[in-house]
C-alpha positions, 0 to 999 in steps of 0.5 A: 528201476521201478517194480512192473506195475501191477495187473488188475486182474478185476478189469482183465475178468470183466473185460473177458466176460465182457468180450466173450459173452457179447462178441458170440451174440453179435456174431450170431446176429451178424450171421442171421441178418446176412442169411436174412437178407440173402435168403428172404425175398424182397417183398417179403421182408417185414410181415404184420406178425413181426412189424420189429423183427428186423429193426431189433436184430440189427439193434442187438448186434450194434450194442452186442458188438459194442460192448465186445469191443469195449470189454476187448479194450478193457483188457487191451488197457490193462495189458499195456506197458505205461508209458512213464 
C-alpha cells in the first residue's frame, strides 16, 4: 500500500481565497444588475453621466464569477483522491 498523498495546502489557501473573496463581489453584482433591470425604466437605462456604467458591471461579475469558480476548482483538485 502507498501512503495517502499529500495536500497542498498552498493551493487549498489560494483556491479559498480565490472563491471567497471574488464569489461575494460577483454575487453582489449579480444582485445589482437584477435590481437594475427590474427597477429602472426602459428608457432610462443608460444616461450621458454614466454612458459605462452598465457594460462595466456586467464585466465585473463575468471575471468575479470566473475566478470564483477557478479558485473552487482549484480546491476541488487537490481534494480529490488520484487515480492511480
Amino acid at each position: 500500500m502507498s501512503p495517502p498523498a499529500k495536500r497542498n495546502l498552498g493551493q487549498i489557501a489560494m483556491g479559498a481565497a480565490l472563491a471567497l473573496l471574488a464569489g461575494p463581489v460577483a454575487l453582489f453584482k449579480m444582485v445589482e444588475l437584477g435590481f437594475f433591470l427590474t427597477g429602472v425604466a426602459p428608457g432610462q437605462w443608460m444616461t450621458a453621466a454614466e454612458p459605462t456604467a452598465m457594460p462595466v458591471s456586467i464585466v465585473v461579475m463575468l471575471f468575479a464569477g470566473l475566478v470564483a469558480a477557478y479558485g473552487v476548482r482549484m480546491v476541488i483538485r487537490e481534494f480529490r483522491s488520484p487515480s492511480a
